[in-house]
C-alpha positions as CSV (number, residue, x, y, z in Angstrom):
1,X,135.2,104.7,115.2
2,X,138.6,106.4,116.0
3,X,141.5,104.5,114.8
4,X,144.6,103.7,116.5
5,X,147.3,106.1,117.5
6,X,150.7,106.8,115.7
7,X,152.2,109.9,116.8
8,X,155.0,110.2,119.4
9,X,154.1,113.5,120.0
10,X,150.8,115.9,120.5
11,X,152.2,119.5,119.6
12,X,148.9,120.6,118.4
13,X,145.2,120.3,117.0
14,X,145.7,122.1,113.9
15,X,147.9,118.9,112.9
16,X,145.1,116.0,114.3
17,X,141.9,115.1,111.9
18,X,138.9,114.2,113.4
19,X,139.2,111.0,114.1
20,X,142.4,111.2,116.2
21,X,141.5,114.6,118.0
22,X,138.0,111.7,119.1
23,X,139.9,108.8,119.8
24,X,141.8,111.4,122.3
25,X,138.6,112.4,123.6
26,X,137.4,108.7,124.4
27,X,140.6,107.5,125.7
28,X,140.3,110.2,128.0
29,X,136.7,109.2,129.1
30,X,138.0,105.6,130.1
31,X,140.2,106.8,132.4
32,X,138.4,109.3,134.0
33,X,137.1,106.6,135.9
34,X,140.3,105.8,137.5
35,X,139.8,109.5,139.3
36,X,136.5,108.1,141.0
37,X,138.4,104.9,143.1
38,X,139.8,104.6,146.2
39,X,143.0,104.3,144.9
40,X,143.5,106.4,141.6
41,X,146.1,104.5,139.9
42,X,146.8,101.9,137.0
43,X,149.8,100.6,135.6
44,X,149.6,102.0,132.3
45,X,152.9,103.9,132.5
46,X,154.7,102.1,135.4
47,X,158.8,102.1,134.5
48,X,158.0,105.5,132.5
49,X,159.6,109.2,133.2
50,X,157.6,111.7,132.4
51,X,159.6,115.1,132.4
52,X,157.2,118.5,132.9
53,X,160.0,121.5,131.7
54,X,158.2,125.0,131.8
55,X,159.7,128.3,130.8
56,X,156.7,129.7,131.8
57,X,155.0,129.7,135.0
58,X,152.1,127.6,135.5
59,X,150.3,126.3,138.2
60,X,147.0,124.0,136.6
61,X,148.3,122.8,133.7
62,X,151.8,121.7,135.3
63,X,150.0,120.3,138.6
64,X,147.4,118.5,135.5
65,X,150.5,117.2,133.8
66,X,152.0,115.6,137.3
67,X,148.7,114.4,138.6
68,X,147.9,112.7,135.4
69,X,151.5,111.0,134.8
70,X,152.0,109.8,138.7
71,X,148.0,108.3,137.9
72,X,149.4,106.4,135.2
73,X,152.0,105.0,137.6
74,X,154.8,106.8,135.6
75,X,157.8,108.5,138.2
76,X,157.2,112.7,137.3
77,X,160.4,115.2,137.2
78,X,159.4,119.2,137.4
79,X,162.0,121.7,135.5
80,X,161.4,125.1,136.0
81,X,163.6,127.8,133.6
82,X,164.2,129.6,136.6
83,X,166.1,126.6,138.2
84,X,167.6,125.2,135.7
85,X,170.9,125.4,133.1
86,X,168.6,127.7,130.7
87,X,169.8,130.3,133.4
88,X,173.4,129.7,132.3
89,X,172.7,130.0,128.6
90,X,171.9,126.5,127.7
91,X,169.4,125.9,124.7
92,X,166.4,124.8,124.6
93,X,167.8,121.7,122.4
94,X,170.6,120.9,124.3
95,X,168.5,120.9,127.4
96,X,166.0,118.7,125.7
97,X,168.7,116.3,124.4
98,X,170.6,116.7,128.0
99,X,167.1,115.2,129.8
100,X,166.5,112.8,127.1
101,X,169.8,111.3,128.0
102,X,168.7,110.7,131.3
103,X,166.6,107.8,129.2
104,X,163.1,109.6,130.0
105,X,160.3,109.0,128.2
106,X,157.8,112.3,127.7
107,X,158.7,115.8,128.0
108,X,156.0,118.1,128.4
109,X,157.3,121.5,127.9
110,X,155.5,125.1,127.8
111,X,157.8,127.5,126.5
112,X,157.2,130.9,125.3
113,X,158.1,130.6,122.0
114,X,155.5,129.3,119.0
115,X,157.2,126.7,117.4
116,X,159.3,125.2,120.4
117,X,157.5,122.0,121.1
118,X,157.8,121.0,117.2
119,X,161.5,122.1,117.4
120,X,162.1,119.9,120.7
121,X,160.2,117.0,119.3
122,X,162.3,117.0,115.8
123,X,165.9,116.9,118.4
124,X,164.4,114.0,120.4
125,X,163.1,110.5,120.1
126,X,161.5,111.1,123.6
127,X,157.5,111.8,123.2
128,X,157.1,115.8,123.5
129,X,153.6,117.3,124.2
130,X,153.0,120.5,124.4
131,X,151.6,122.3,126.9
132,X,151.5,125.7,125.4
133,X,154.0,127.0,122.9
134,X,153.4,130.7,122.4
135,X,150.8,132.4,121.0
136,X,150.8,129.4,118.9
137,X,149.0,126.4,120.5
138,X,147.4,124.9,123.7
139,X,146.0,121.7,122.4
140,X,146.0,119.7,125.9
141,X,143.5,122.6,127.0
142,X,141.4,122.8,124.2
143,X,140.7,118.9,124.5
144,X,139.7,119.2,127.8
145,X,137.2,122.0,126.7
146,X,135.5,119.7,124.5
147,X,135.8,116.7,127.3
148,X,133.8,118.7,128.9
149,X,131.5,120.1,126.4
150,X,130.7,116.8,125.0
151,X,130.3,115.6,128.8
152,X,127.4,118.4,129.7
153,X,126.0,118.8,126.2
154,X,126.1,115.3,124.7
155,X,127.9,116.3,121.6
156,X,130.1,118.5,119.9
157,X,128.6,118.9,116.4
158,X,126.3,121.3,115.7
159,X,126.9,123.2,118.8
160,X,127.2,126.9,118.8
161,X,129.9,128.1,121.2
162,X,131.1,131.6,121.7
163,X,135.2,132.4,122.4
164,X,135.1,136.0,124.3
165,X,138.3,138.1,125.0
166,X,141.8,138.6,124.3
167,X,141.5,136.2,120.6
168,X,144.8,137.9,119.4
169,X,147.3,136.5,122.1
170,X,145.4,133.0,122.8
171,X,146.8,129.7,122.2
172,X,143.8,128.3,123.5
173,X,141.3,130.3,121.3
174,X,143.3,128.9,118.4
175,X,143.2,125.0,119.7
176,X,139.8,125.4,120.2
177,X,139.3,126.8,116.7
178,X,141.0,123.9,115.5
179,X,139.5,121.2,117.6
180,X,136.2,122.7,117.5
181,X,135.8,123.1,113.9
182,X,137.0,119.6,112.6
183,X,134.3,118.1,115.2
184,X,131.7,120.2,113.7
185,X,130.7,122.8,116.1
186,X,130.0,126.7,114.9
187,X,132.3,128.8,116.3
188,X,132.2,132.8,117.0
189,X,135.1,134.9,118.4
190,X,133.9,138.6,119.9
191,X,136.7,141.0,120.9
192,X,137.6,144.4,120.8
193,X,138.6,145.3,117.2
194,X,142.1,145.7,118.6
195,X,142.0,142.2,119.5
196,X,141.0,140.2,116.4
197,X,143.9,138.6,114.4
198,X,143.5,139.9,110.8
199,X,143.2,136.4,109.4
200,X,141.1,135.1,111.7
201,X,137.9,134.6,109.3
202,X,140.1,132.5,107.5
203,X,139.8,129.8,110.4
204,X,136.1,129.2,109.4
205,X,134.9,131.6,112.4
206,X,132.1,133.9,113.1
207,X,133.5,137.3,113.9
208,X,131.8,139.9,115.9
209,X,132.5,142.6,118.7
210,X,128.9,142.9,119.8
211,X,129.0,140.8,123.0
212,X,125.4,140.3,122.5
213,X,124.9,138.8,119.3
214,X,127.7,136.5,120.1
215,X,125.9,135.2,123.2
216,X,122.7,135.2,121.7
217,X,122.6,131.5,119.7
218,X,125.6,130.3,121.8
219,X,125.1,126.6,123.5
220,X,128.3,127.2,125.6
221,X,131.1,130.8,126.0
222,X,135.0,129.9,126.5
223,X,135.7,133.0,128.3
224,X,139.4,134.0,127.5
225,X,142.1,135.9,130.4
226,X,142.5,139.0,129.6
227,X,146.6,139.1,128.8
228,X,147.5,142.7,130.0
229,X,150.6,141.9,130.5
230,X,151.5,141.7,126.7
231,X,150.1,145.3,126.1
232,X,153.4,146.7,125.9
233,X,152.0,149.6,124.2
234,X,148.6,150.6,125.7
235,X,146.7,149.6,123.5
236,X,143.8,147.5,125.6
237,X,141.1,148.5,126.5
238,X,141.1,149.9,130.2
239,X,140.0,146.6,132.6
240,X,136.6,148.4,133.9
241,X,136.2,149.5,130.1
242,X,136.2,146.0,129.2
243,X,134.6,144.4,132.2
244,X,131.8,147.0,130.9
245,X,131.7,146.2,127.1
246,X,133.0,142.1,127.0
247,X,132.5,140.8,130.3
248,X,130.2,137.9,131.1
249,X,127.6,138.9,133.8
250,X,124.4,137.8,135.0
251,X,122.5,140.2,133.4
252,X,124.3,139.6,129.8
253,X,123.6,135.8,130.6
254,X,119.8,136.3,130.8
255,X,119.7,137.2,127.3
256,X,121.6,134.5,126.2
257,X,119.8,131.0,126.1
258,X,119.0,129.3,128.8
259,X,121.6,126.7,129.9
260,X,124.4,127.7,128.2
261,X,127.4,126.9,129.9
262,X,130.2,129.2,130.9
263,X,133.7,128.1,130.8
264,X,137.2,129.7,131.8
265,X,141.0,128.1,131.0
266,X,142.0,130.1,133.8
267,X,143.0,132.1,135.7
268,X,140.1,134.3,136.2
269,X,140.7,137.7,136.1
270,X,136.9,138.4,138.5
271,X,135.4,141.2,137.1
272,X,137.1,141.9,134.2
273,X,136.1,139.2,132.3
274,X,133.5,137.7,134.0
275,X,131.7,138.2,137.0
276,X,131.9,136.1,140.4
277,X,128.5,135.5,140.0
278,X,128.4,133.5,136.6
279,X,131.8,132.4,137.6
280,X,130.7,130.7,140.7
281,X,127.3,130.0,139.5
282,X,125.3,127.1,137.9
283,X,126.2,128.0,134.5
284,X,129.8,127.6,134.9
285,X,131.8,124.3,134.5
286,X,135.0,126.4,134.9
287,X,136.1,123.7,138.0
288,X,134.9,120.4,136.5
289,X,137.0,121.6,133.0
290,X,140.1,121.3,135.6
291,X,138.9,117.8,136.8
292,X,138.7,116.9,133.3
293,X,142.0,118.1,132.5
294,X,143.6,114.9,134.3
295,X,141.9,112.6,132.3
296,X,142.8,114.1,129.2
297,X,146.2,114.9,129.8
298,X,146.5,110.6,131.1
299,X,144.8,110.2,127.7
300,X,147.6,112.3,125.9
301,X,150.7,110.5,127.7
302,X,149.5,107.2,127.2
303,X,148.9,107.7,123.3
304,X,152.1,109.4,122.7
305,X,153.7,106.6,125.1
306,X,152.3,104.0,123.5
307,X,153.2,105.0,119.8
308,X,156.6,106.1,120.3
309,X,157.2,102.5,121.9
310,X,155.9,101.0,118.5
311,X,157.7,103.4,116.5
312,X,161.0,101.9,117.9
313,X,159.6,98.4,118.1
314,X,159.5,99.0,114.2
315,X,163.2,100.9,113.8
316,X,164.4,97.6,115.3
317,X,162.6,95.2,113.5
């Protein structure tokens, strides 16, 4: 059984073990519950300020964040780069240190930089989570991948599930990796050569770039956005190319076996990397994975509350 929590802060998988990366995972499954009543709201983080500061934009995982905070009763402030002192040159630790001051509890902060959650969270005593750092990490995403996976499918271990598309620039192919791996799954990544970190095999991975053979055992495909806009030097393949070669379509889906499900972090990019059909068919989950994302992102601010609270309980001891 999953032990208790002790970190203030969830800046990645590749730093959880097992049992933590499952005790997030059943936490998460309590309180999706609370989503189902008539009123969906408990007091878990009542007197709580839950910060959400994005240098990037983001519409589901911010609106995930908000949702999930004001559920746990906590009061939610939204920071957007754009609209904010980062404009006039401030950094990213003095902002952090500026809002902590402010005697809030969590930030949650995307920022595209790898390595600017852990920076943040070393500057404050505030709980930091990150919701995507980079190419680096996306752990709050991957989590809700397995929520999910584990909901349809019963399990995790021993499943064989397939991560399709743009592998080099993903922070969630690389929290899934992560996650995936430590709860026992097999995992395969199919790109475009051009698209395969180097070092990738050295995650315990299946590599391929035969679409095919990498749907063929697969219990479940994560299908990845296509990030053209990082291909500052045309070097992608064209979007119908790729729609042609990678893309999930019905007729790719039955030679696959039957049931496997189809999932998305968003946003779709329709018929480049998967069709409308599959993507508004039975096979996907792509909508209930955004359900699930409330529950685990309560799951995540209530750990990371509740341990940083204990953590200064003990410095004052």
């Amino acid at each position: 059984m999953p032990g208790a929590w002790t970190k203030k802060d969830l800046l990645g998988l590749d730093d959880l073990n097992k049992e933590e990366i499952e005790l997030i995972l059943s936490t998460a499954e309590s309180f999706k519950e609370v989503s189902t009543r008539e009123i969906k709201k408990v007091p878990a983080l009542r007197g709580k300020t839950v910060v959400n500061l994005f240098y990037e934009p983001s519409t589901r995982t911010r609106v995930s964040f908000e949702i999930a905070a004001k559920r746990l009763s906590a009061d939610v402030i939204n920071i957007a780069s754009e609209t904010s002192s980062v404009r006039k040159g401030e950094t990213l630790i003095d902002t952090g240190k500026n809002i902590e001051a402010l005697k809030v509890d969590i930030i949650v902060i995307r920022h595209n930089y790898s390595g600017a959650a852990a920076m943040l969270a070393r500057n404050v005593h505030a709980s930091v989570i990150n919701a995507g750092d980079g190419w680096h990490e996306h752990p709050t995403q991957a989590l809700l991948d397995m929520f999910t996976l584990k909901e349809k499918l019963g399990r995790i271990e021993g499943l064989n599930v397939s991560i399709v598309g743009d592998i080099a620039h993903s922070r969630v192919a690389r929290s899934n990796i992560w996650g995936l791996t430590k709860l026992g799954a097999n995992v395969t990544v199919c790109a475009p050569k051009m698209l395969i970190p180097p070092a990738i095999g050295q995650m315990r991975v299946k590599v391929t770039s035969d679409i095919d053979e990498a749907l063929a055992d697969a219990d479940a495909v994560n299908v990845l956005r296509m990030q053209f806009e990082r291909d500052a030097q045309n070097a992608f393949p064209q979007q119908l190319e790729y729609f042609r070669h990678f893309g999930i379509t019905k007729e790719r889906l039955q030679k696959a076996k039957k049931g496997i499900i189809v999932m998305h972090p968003g946003p779709l990019n329709r018929g480049i990397e998967i069709s409308s059909e599959i993507a508004d068919g039975p096979n996907s989950v792509i909508l209930e994975q955004v359900t699930n994302g409330i529950a685990v992102r309560m799951a995540a601010l209530f750990l990371a509350a509740q341990a940083n609270e204990n953590i200064s309980h003990e410095n004052t001891d």
